[in-house]
C-alpha positions as CSV (number, residue, x, y, z in Angstrom):
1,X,103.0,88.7,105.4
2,X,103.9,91.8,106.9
3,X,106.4,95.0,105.7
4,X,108.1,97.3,108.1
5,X,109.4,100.5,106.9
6,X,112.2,101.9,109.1
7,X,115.8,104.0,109.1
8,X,119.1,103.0,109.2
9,X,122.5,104.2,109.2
10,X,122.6,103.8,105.1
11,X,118.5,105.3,105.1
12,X,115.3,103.9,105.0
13,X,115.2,100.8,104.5
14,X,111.2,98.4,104.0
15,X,111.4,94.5,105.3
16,X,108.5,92.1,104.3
17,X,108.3,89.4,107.0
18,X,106.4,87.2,107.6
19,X,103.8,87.9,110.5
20,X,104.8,85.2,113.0
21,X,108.8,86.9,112.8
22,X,107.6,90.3,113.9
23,X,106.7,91.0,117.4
24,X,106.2,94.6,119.3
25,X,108.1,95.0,122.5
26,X,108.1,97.8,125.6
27,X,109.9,99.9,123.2
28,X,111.5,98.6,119.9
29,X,110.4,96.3,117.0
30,X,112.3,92.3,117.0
31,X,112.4,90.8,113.8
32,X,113.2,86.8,114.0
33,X,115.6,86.4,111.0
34,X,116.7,83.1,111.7
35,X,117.7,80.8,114.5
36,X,118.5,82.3,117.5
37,X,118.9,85.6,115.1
38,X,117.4,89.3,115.4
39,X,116.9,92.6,114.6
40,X,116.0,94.9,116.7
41,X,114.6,98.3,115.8
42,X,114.2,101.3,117.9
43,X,110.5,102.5,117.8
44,X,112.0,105.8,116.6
45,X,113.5,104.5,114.0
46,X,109.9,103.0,112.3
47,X,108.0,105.0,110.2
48,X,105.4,102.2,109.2
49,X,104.2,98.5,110.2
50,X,101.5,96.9,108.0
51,X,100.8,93.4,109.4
52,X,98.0,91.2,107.6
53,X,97.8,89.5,111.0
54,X,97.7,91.7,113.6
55,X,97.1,88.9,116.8
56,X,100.5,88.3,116.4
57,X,101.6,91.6,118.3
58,X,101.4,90.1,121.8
59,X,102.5,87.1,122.4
């Protein structure tokens, strides 16, 4: 499991996924949410990433 603390429009906001849906890119955070389905979060937008599986970063 991992938990990603980031802001949004409404504030900040914590996610727990699990460590397989959450993958670093060049610049932003994806978050698998489904099927062909995404978030995507701006770098400076996280405060926090705490991944219990950490291999998963890099594809």
């Amino acid at each position: 499991m991992a938990t990603i603390i980031f802001d949004t429009p409404d504030g900040t906001r914590e996610r727990d996924v699990d460590d397989e849906d959450l993958n670093y890119r060049e610049d932003h955070w994806q978050v698998t949410l489904g099927d062909d389905d995404y978030l995507y979060i701006p770098l400076d937008r996280v405060y926090s990433v705490r991944m219990h599986d950490p291999h998963h970063l890099h594809d």
